[in-house]
C-alpha positions, 0 to 999 in steps of 0.5 A: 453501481458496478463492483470495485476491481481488484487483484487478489493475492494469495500467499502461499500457504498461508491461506487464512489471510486474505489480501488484495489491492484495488483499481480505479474501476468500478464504483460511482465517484465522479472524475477526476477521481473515477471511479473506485476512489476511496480516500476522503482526503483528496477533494472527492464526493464523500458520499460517493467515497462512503458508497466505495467503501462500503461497496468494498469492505462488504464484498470482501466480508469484513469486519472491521477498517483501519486506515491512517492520515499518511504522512511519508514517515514510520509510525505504525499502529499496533492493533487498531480499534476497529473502524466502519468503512464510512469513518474518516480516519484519526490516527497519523502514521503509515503502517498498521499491524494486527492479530485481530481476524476480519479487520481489514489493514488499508493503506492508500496510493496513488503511485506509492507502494502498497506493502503487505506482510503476513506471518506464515502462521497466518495470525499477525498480517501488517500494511506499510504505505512506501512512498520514495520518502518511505524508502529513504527511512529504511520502512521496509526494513524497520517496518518488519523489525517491529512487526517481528519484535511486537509480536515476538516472530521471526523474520525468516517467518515472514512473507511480503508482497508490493502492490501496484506502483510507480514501475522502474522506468516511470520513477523519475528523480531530476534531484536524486541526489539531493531527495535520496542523500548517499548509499542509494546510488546502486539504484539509480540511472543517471542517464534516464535519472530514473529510480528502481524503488521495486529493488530498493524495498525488495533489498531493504526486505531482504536485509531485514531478514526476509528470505528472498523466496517469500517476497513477491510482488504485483509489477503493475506500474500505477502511472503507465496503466492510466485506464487501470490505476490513479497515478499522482505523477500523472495527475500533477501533470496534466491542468486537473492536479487531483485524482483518487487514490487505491487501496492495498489491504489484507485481513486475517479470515474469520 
């Protein structure tokens, strides 16, 4: 049973709040989720996804895991109960934010993007799940409005990172038109019908009032990076359809 990978992320200082996002590598699922997937939802083993979890959630001392049923929409949770890494999760949306240390904020892709913030005070951290549909409702944007407005915080104090994810030249939109509706142009290549979704997020952060000097950003792209990543596009492409799903997580430290 080997460790799940990850890449860590520090941010800059703010070094009481830990942050990183997973690999497919490591841990014990079967393929076609091989081998750190760690989501219930997507037909894997749930004893094999309970051992990842739990492999995970120990490893990086935590006390406590949150998650959502994700659902593409900009619903968050403000300081969810906290939650063993074995427990499917209950509560529907696609962000979660809390003040409460070791609990872990988890949210899963497989292409979409994994977004953190942290405040620099380094006592309130959030998770947002960005998929294209996540873009097209501004929840970048919206995201860090309420994050600010709960708990009464600035968004100059703000610092973003987006996790490993669909890369410009992978995100392909035959329908851009149509999926998108207008003012979304400036990110589109007609003649490759591509979407720079890296872009997007990084300007709906910036018109939400996020200096440009405190968003980063791990440009990994999921699909290209077969050997590293699950990808969903990937994986609806080939005669299996199913694949697992990693983790963007942060935590305040105890």
């Amino acid at each position: 049973m080997a460790a799940i990978a990850f890449f860590p992320f520090l941010f800059p200082g703010v070094p009481g709040v830990g942050c990183a996002f997973t690999s497919r590598r490591g841990g014990v699922s079967e393929p076609p989720h091989d081998t750190a997937n760690l989501s219930f939802e997507v037909g894997d083993d749930p004893d094999a996804v309970r051992q990842n979890r739990r492999l995970l959630h120990d490893r990086l001392g935590l006390r406590g895991w949150c998650e959502c049923r994700q659902v593409h929409g900009d619903a968050i949770h403000f300081d969810p109960p906290p939650a063993e890494p074995e427990a499917e999760p209950t509560l529907e949306g696609d962000g979660l934010a809390t003040a409460t240390p070791g609990m872990g904020l988890v949210i899963k892709t497989a292409d979409c993007q994994p977004l953190i913030l942290a405040h620099r005070a380094g006592r309130h951290v959030a998770a947002l799940h960005v998929g294209w549909r996540g873009n097209k409702l501004d929840f970048p944007g919206s995201g860090v409005a309420r994050f600010c407005e709960h708990y009464s915080l600035s968004p100059a104090d703000i610092l973003a990172v987006r996790g490993p994810s669909l890369g410009p030249a992978a995100a392909q939109f035959v329908h851009f038109d149509t999926d998108f509706g207008s003012g979304f142009e400036p990110y589109h290549d007609p003649a490759t019908q591509t979407a720079d979704l890296w872009r997007m997020t990084r300007d709906q952060l910036r018109a939400a009032g996020v200096p440009p000097h405190q968003i980063y950003s791990l440009d990994l792209c999921t699909l290209t990076r077969d050997d590293t990543f699950f990808s969903h596009r990937r994986a609806s492409a080939s005669p299996v359809k199913t694949t697992g799903r990693q983790v963007g997580l942060v935590w305040i430290k105890g």
